[in-house]
C-alpha positions, 0 to 999 in steps of 0.5 A, a space after each residue: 799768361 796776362 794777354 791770355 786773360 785780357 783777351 778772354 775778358 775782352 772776348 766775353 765782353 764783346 760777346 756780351 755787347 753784341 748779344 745784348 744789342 741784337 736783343 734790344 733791336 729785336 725789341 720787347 715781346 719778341 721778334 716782328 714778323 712784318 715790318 715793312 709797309 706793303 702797298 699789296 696789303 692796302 685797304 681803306 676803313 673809317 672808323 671812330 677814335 676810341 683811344 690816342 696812344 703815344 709811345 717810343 719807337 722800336 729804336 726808343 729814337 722818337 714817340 711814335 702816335 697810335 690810335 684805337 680805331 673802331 670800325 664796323 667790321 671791329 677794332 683796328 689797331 692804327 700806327 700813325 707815324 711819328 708824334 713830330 710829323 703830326 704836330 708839324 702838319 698841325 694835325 689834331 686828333 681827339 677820341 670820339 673822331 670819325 676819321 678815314 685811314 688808307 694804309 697797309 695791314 700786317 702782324 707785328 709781334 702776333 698782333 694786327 696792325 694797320 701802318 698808316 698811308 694818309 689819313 682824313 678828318 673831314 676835310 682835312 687830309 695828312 699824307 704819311 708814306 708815298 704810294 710805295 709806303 716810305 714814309 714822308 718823315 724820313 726823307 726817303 729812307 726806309 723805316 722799320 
C-alpha cells in the first residue's frame, strides 16, 4: 500500500515538472510562431534608433539587445544578438543613430520582427549570423 502511494506521488511530481518546463520553454505571451533566421525572408532597411532595449533571452541564459528602428516605411522591431557579442566587437549604439540592418523578417508571438544578419553604422560594420543565418555567437550551433 506505501509503494502504491510513493509512486502516485512520485508520478504527480513528475508530471508537475515536465508540465511546468515545457511552460517555461514556451516562454511568456505564448508559443512562437517562428524562431529561426530564414535567409528566404532577408531584407535591408536603414533607419534611425529610436529606443535600445536589452532583456533575457527565451531561456533567461544571457541579455539579448534590441533596437526600435525607425524607417520610412514605419517602425521595425530589430533583435540584435547577444548583449556580450556586441560588447566584445565594441560595437556602440545610441538613440538617434542611423544605422543599416540586413536581416530576416518573421513573427514571433504575433509581433514583427527583424533578426539581425549584419548591421552598419557609418563605416563600421558587425556581422552577427553567416548567410545561412546561424549565428557568429554560438560557435555554429543553432539558436532559437
Amino acid at each position: 500500500m506505501m509503494r502504491k502511494v510513493l509512486a502516485t506521488v512520485c508520478g504527480v511530481a513528475l508530471a508537475g515538472f515536465v508540465g511546468t518546463t515545457a511552460l517555461a520553454q514556451r516562454g511568456p505571451g505564448g508559443p512562437m510562431t517562428a524562431s529561426r533566421y530564414d535567409p528566404k525572408t532577408e531584407v535591408t532597411v536603414t533607419g534611425t534608433v529610436e529606443k535600445i532595449t536589452e532583456s533575457a533571452s527565451r531561456g533567461g541564459l544571457r541579455m539579448g539587445r534590441h533596437v526600435t528602428l525607425e524607417t520610412d516605411g514605419g517602425t521595425v522591431e530589430v533583435h540584435l544578438g547577444p548583449v556580450g557579442y556586441w560588447k566584445k566587437n565594441g560595437f556602440d549604439l545610441a538613440k538617434g543613430d542611423t544605422i543599416e540592418v540586413t536581416g530576416s523578417k518573421s513573427k514571433v508571438d504575433d509581433t514583427e520582427v527583424m533578426r539581425a544578419r549584419e548591421v552598419k553604422k557609418g563605416e563600421k560594420t558587425v556581422t552577427l549570423r553567416n548567410a545561412q543565418g546561424v549565428p557568429l555567437w554560438s560557435r555554429g550551433r543553432r539558436s532559437p
